[in-house]
C-alpha positions in Angstrom: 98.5 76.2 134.5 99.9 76.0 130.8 99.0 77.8 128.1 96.2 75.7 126.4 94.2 76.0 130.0 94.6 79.0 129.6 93.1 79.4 126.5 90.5 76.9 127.1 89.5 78.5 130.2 89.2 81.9 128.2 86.7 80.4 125.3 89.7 79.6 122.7 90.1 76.6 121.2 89.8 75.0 117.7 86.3 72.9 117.3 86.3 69.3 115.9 83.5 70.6 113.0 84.4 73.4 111.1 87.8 73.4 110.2 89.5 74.7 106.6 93.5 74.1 108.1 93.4 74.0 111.6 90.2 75.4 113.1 91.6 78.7 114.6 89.5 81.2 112.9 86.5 79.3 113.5 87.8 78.7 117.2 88.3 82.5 117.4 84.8 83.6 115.5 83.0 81.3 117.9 84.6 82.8 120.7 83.8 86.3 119.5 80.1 85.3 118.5 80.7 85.3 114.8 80.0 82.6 112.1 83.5 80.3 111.0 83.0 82.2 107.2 82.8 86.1 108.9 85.5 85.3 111.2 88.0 84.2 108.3 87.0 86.8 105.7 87.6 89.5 109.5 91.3 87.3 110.2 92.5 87.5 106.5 91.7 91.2 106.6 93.7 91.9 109.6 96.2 90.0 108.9 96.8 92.1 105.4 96.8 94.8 107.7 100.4 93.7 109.2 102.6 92.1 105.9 104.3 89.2 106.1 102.3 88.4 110.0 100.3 85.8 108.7 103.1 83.7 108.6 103.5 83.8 111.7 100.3 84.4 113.8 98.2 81.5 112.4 100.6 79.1 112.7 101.7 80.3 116.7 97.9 80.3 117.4 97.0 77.0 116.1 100.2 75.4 118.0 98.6 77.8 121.4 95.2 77.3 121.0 93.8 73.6 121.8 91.4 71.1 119.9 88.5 70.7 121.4 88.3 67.4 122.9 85.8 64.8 121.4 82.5 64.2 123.3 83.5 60.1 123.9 86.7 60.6 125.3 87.7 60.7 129.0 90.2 63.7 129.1 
């Protein structure tokens, strides 16, 4: 198992609709049960939380975190 099954099998990954850069705070809102908007504004917030660890947490997630596949294709 790698680690986007592992993500996938836990409810995490970036939707096709939805996205402003890469779909992660939308991926993680809808994981959480929140709207795309809410989950931002709630990401941003944390993030100011811990300086300078935007930098690096968005980008790790959205390299982690997979795309959701597209309803036509086989895999």
């Amino acid at each position: 198992m790698n680690v986007h099954e592992s993500f996938a099998r836990q409810g995490l990954s970036r939707p096709l609709g939805d996205r402003v850069i890469g779909g992660v705070c939308s991926g993680l809102g809808r994981r959480f049960g929140l709207d795309p908007w809410p989950a931002r504004l709630l990401f941003v917030l944390a993030l100011m939380v811990l300086p300078g660890s935007q930098i690096i947490v968005y980008p790790v997630l959205w390299a982690l975190m997979p795309s959701e596949r597209h309803p036509l294709t086989s895999r």
